[in-house]
N, C-alpha and C positions, 0 to 999 in steps of 0.2 A: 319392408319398411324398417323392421329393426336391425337388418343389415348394415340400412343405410347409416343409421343412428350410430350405430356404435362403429363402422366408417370412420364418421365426422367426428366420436368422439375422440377417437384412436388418433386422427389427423391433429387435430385440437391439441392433443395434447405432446405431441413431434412438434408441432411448431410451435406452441408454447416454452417447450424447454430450448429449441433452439434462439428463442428469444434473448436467453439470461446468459449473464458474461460466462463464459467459461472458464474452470479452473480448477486444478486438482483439490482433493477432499484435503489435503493435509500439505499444503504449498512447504512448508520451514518444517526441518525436522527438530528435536530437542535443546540438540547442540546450537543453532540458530538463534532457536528462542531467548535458551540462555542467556546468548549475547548481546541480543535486542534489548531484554532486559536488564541484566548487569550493568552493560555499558549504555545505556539508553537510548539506542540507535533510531535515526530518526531518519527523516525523509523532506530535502529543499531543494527545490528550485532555483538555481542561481544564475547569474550572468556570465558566470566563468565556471573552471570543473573547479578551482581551487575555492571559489568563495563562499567562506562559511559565516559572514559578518549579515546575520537578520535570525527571521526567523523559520520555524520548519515543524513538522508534525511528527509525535513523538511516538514508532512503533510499538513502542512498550506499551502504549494505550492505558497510558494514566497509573501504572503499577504502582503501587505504593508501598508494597508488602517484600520486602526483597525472599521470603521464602518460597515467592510464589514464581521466582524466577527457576524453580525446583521442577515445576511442572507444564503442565502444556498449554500453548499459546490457547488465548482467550478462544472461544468455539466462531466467535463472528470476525475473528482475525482477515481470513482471506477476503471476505466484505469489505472490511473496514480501508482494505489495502486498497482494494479495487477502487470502494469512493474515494479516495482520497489523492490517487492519481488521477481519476475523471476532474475533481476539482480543480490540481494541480493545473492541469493539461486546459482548462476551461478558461482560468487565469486572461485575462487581455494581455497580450506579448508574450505569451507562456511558450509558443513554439520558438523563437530564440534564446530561448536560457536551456542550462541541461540540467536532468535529475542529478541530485547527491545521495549519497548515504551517508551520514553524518553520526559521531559520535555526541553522547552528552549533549542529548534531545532531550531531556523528558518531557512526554508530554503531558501538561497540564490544565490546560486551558480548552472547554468543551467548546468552542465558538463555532464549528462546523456539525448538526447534525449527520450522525452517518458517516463521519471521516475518524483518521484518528484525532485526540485532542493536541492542539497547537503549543508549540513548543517558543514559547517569546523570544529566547537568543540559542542559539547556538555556540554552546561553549568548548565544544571539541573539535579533531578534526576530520580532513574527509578521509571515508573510509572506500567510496567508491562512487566514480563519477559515469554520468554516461558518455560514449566515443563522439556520439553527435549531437544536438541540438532536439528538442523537446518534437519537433514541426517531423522530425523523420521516423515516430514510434506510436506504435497505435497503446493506445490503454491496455489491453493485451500484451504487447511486446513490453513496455514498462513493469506491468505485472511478472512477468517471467523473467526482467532484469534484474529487478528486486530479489526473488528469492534464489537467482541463481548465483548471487553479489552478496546477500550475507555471509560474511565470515564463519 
């Protein structure tokens, strides 16, 4: 019986963790962050790869402090990224537009629990768009476009 138990716990708990997005411990390294933050690298959804005219979520995750662009990205970073592409992606018409990277995001505005904070205009440019349309990338594949796209 307590074979069984600890079985089912052991099972339990394999496919509980295969439940949860996956994603490396430390996705952006230092030099990344930096850049995110310095330059306020943000994250839109557009109609086109070039269009930077709305709004967009600000990776910097609300920073305010610029010496804190010194150190290491927030600990719930990889989280934040992940909801906030599932949001992007969840959008109504969201698979015909494509991801941005955009400069001169900050994000300021908390309007989304659990994403980054929303960024009202977009006053920079694009730093990196995606090759296709939102409809052909899973949350995943986004995920790993992002960090393998920052600067």
């Amino acid at each position: 019986m307590m074979r069984m138990l600890i079985g089912f716990a052991v099972s339990l708990l394999v496919f509980s963790g295969s439940l949860g997005f996956s994603r490396p411990a430390a996705a952006i390294d230092q030099a990344q962050w930096y850049n995110i933050c310095f330059n306020t690298l943000g994250l839109r959804s557009a109609a086109t790869p070039t269009d930077t005219n709305g709004a967009g979520y600000g990776m910097d995750n609300g920073n305010l402090v610029p010496m804190d662009c010194f150190k290491a990205e927030p600990a719930d970073w990889n989280t934040l990224l992940a909801e906030t592409l599932a949001r992007i992606k969840a959008f109504e018409g969201s698979g015909a537009r494509f991801l941005l990277i955009v400069s001169t995001c900050p994000g300021l505005a908390r309007d989304y629990p659990g994403t980054f904070p929303k960024c009202n205009k977009v006053a920079g440019g694009v730093v990196a768009a995606t090759p296709n349309t939102l409809d052909n990338y899973t949350v995943q594949q986004l995920f790993d476009w992002v960090n393998s796209n920052i600067p």
